[in-house]
N, C-alpha and C positions, 0 to 999 in steps of 0.2 A: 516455590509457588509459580505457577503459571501468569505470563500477561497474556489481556483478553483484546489483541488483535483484529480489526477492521481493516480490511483493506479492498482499497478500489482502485479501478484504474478505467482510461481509454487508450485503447489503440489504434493508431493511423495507419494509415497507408504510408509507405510501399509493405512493412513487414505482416501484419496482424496474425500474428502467430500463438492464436487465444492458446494451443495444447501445452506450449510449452510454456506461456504467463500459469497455467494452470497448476501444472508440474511444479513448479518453481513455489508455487502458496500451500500445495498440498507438503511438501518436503519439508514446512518449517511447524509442523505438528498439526495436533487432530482440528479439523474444518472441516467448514459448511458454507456450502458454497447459498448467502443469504437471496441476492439477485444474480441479476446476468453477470455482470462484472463487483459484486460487491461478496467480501467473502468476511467471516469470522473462522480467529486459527488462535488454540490457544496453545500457546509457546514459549517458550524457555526465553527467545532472543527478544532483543527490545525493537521501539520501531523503526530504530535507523539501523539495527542489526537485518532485520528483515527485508524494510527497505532496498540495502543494497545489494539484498540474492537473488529477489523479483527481478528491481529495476536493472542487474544483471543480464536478464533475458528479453529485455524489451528494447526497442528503438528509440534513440535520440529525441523523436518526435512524439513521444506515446506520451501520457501524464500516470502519475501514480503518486498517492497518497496512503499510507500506514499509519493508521490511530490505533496508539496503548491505551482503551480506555482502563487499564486497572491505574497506570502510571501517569493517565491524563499529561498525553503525552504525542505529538504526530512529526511523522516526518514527511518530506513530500517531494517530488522531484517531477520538472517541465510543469506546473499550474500554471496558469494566467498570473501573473506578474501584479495584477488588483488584487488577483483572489488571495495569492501567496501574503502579499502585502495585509491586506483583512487579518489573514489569521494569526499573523503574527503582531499585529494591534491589539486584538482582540482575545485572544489564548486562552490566556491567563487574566482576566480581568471577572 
């Protein structure tokens, strides 16, 4: 069974190399790109699998966050440090 993958991100300066963030979400199965930077992919890998093939291709300073909503489940990498902090109070509650 497929997990039903949300993923977002922003990208900073110096890189913002949206073709290849793009690349990178399409490669982890079938999506739809929902907004500008917000995508649904539904895929084999979980969200820290994913997670770490995106945020492979992004910059140190970019942020990016991967929600399994089948798995109710997120991983997230560079958030604000409150926000991070929030979602891991709040999660599973």
């Amino acid at each position: 069974m497929a997990n039903n993958l949300f993923i977002s991100y922003d990208l900073h300066s110096p890189g913002q190399d949206y073709d290849k963030v793009a690349d990178a979400i399409k490669s982890l199965g079938a999506w739809a790109k929902v907004q500008y930077s917000l995508w649904y992919v539904s895929s084999s890998l979980s969200a820290t699998e994913a997670g770490k093939r995106v945020w492979a291709v992004m910059d140190n300073n970019d942020s990016l966050i991967v929600i399994d909503a089948t798995n109710n489940f997120a991983s997230w990498y560079n958030l604000d440090q409150k926000v991070s902090d929030f979602l891991k109070d709040y999660w599973h509650k």
